[in-house]
Every structure is written in structure tokens, then in C-alpha cells.
C-alpha positions in Angstrom: 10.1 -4.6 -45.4 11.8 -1.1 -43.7 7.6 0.5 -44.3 6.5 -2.3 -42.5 9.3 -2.0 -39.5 8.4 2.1 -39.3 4.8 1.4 -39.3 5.5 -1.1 -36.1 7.6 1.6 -34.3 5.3 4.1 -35.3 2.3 2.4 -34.0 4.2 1.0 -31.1 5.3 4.3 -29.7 2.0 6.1 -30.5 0.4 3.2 -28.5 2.7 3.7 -25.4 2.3 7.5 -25.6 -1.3 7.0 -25.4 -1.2 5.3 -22.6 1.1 7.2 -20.7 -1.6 10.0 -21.2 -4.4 8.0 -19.8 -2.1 6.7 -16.7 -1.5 10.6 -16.1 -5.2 11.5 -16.1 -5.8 8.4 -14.2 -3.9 9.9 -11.7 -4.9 13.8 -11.8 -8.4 12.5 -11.2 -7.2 10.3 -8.2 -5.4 13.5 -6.8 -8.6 15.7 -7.1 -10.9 12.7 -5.6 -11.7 13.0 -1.7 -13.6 9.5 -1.9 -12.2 6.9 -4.5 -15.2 4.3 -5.4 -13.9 0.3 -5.2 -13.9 0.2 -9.4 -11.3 3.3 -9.4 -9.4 1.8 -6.5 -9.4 -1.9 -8.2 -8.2 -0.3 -11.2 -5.0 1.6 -9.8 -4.4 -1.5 -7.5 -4.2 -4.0 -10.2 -2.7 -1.9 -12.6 0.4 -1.2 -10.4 0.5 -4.6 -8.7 1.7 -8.1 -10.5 -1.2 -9.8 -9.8 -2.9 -8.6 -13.3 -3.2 -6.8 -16.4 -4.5 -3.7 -17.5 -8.5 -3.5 -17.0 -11.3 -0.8 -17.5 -12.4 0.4 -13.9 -15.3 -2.1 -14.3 -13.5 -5.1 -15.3 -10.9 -4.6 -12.1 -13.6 -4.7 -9.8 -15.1 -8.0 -10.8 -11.7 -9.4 -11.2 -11.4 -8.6 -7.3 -14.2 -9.5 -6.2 -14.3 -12.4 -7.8 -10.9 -13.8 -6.4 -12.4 -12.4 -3.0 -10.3 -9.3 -2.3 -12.8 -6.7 -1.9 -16.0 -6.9 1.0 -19.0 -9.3 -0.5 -21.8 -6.2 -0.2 -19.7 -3.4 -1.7 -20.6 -2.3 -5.5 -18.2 -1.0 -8.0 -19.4 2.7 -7.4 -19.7 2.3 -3.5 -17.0 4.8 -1.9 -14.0 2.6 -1.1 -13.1 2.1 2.5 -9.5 1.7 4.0 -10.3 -1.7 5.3 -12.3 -2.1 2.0 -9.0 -1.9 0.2 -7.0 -3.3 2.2 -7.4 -7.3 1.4 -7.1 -6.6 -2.1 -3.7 -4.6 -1.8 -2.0 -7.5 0.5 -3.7 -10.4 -2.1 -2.3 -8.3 -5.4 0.7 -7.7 -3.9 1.4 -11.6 -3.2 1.5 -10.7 0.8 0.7 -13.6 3.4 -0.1 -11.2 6.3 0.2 -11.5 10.4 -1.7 -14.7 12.3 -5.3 -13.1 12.5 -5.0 -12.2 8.6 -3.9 -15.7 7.6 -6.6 -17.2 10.0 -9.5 -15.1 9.1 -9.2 -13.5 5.8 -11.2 -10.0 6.7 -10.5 -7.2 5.3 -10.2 -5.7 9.1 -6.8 -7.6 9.6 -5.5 -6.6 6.4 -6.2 -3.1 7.2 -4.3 -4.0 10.4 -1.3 -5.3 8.6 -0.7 -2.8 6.5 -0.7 -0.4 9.1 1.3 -2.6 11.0 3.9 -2.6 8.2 3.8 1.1 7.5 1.8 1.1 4.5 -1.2 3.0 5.9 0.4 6.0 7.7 -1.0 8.6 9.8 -4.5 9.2 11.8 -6.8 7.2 10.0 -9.3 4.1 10.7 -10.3 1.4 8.6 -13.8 2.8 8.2 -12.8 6.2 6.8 -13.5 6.6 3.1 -10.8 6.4 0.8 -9.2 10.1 -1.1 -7.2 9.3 -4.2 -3.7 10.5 -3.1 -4.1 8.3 0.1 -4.4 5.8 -2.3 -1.3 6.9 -4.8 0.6 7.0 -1.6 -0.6 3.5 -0.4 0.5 1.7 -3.8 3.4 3.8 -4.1 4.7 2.1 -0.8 3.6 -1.1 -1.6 5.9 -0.8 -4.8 8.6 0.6 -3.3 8.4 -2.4 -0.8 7.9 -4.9 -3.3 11.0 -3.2 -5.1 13.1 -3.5 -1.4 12.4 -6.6 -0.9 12.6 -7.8 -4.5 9.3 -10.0 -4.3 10.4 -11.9 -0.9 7.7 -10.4 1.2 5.9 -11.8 4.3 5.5 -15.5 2.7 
């Protein structure tokens, strides 16, 4: 019984080791990308949001587009978009939006929300492409607005 129970720690803190290596050169590679493509964006979206578990790049996309979040004509290796992005952030997150969002879905709005609530900072447009640390930065204020608002956001 006490080889079985250091078999399951062993395994269990390998297994979260692991994975704290792949989160890390998930992000190094983000950092070093000027233009994220939807799958990588989908991936780190998901991953950090409570809408859904841990997928392969691939497997993230789908799941986005097929709950509607990302733009109908965009492909999983298509560079990502700030508006591109931006429905799928508010809709992972569990956020309703302003009037126009709620009324018309489009990923324009969103990108308009989100700048309206300070998630999307600086000169940018909805059309520019998306880097990888614009990204971190963009999911690392939707947590830490999730976290200040414990879940009560916008509904």
C-alpha cells in the first residue's frame, strides 16, 4: 500500500512538473511571436479562462468556433486579429458586454468592449494582427478582473 501511494505522488508531481514546462514554453513562444495564429490564441484563451479544459492548439480552435467565438472565415493558422479575438475572450470569460455587443454579437463590439473596459490598452485597432505578449497582457487583465470582481462581471 505505502509503494502504491509513492508511485501516485510520484507520478502526480512528475505530471504537474511537466506541465508547468510546456505552460512556460507556451509562453516563451507567445513572447517571441509578432502575429499569434487563432489556434495559438484559442489555446492560451481557453486555457486561462473557466470556460474549458486543457486542449492541443487545434482542438481549442474548433471548440471556439464551434460555440461561435471566433469570425466564421478565419482558419486555425490564419494570423489572429484584435477584433478576431475579441468575442471569444468576453464569451470564455462569462462577460455579457455593452448594448451593441449583446444586440449584435460581432466580434467588432467586443473588440469595442474590451477597450472600453481597459482590457485592450494603447494605440491599436481591431484590424491589427495579434503579437503574443499583447495577448499575455490581454488574458492577464481579464484574470486579474475576473479575480477583482470574483466572477460578478458585466451580467
Amino acid at each position: 500500500m505505502k509503494r502504491t501511494w509513492t508511485l501516485l505522488i510520484i507520478i502526480l508531481f512528475t505530471a504537474s512538473f511537466i506541465h508547468a514546462q510546456s505552460t512556460a514554453r507556451e509562453i516563451e513562444t507567445l513572447l517571441e511571436t509578432n502575429a499569434v495564429t487563432y489556434a495559438q490564441a484559442a489555446r492560451f484563451v481557453l486555457e486561462a479562462s473557466p470556460a474549458a479544459a486543457a486542449f492541443e492548439k487545434e482542438e481549442a480552435f474548433r471548440y471556439a468556433q464551434e460555440r461561435d467565438w471566433l469570425p466564421k472565415e478565419v482558419a486555425a493558422e490564419d494570423q489572429a486579429r484584435l477584433d478576431g479575438i475579441s468575442k471569444m475572450i468576453l464569451e470564455s470569460f462569462g462577460i455579457g458586454g455593452g448594448i451593441m455587443y449583446t444586440l449584435t454579437k460581432s466580434p467588432h463590439y467586443a473588440y469595442r468592449e474590451l477597450v472600453y473596459m481597459n482590457i485592450i490598452q494603447g494605440r491599436v485597432t481591431g484590424s491589427m494582427p495579434l503579437s503574443g505578449e499583447r495577448l499575455i497582457l490581454i488574458t492577464g487583465r481579464m484574470l486579474s478582473l475576473r479575480e477583482d470582481t470574483d466572477g460578478d462581471m458585466h451580467e
